[in-house]
C-alpha positions in Angstrom: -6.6 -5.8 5.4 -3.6 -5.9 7.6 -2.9 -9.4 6.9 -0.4 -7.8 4.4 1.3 -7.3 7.4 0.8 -9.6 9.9 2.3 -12.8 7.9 -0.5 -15.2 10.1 0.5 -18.3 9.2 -2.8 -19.4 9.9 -4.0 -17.3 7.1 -1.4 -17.6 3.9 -4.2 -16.9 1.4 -5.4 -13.7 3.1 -1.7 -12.7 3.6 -0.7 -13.0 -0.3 -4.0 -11.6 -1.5 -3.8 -8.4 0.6 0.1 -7.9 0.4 -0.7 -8.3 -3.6 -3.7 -5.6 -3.2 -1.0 -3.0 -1.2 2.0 -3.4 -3.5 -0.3 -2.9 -6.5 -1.8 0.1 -4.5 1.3 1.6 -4.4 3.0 0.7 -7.7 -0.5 2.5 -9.3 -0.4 5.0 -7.0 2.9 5.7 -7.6 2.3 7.2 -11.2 -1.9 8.0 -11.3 -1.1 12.0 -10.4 0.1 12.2 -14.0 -3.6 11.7 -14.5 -5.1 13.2 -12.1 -5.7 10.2 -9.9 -5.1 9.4 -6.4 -4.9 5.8 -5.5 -4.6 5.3 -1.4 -5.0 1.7 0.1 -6.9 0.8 3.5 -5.8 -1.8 5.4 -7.8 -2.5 8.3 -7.6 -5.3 11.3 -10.1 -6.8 12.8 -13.6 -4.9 12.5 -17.1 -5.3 13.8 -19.0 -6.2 10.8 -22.2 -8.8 11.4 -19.8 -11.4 9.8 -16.8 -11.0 12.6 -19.7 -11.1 15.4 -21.2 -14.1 14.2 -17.9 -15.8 13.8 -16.9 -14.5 17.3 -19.6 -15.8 18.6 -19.3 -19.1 17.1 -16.0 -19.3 18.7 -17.3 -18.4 22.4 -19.6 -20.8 22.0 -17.2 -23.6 21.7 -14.6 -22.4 24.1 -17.3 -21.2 26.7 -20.5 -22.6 25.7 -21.7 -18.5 26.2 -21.9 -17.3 22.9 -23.1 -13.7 24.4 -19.6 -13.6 25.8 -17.7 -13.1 22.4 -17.0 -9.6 23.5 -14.2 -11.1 25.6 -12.6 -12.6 22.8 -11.5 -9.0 21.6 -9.9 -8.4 25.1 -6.4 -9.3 24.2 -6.8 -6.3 21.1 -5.6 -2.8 21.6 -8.4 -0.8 23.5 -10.4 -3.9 24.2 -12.2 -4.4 21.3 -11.9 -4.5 17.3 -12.5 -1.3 15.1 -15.7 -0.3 14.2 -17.2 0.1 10.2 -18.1 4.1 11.4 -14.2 4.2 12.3 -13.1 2.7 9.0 -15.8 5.2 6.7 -14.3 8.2 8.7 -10.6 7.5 8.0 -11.8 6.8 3.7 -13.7 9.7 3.9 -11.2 12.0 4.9 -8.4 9.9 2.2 -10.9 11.3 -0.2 -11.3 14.5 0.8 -9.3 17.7 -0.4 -8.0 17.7 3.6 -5.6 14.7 1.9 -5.1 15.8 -1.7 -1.2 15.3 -1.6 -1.2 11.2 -0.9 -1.2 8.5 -3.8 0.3 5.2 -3.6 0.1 5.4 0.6 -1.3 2.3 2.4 -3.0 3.2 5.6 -3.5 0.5 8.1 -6.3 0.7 11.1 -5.6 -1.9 13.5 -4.3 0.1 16.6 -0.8 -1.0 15.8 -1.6 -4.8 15.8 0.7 -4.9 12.4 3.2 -3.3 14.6 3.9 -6.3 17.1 6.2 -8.9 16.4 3.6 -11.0 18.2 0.1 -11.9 17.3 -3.1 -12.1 19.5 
């Protein structure tokens, strides 16, 4: 995920596992075309699986005591709200496709720039 990027503090082990995940995606990448192979990393931000709901809601809960009012929570993110898993399939499904047949040892990050920002939400 984009923790390779980010640096939280608040999340060192995320941060070293996916920043070891994205250099070894790239060192591999770098040299799998000599078999054939393309090797291209996704890094995503924040996405609306079942798990991030529930803990969102968890959250509202204790800062609100609304737990239907997680939504807000993703306010601060770019476009309102975090990425969705259809949004994350699209962008692997066209890495994979012959449309992308020149990229190995890229890293592609989905988070609507969040990585970007010297600044966290």
């Amino acid at each position: 995920g984009n923790a390779a990027q980010t640096h939280d503090p608040e999340y060192i082990c995320g941060v070293a596992g996916n920043a070891a995940l994205t250099a070894f995606s790239q060192s591999l990448g770098s040299v799998s075309p000599r078999d054939g192979i393309r090797v291209i990393s996704v890094n995503p931000g924040p996405v609306e699986t079942e798990r991030l709901v529930g803990l969102m809601k968890k959250k509202a809960q204790d800062r609100t005591g609304d737990a239907e009012n997680w939504r807000e929570l993703f306010k601060p993110l770019p476009f309102g709200r975090a990425c969705t898993p259809e949004e994350v399939g699209t962008m692997i499904a066209f890495l994979a496709s012959d449309r992308c047949s020149y990229n190995s040892g890229s890293v592609v990050t989905i988070d609507a720039g969040v990585s970007a920002r010297s600044f966290n939400f």
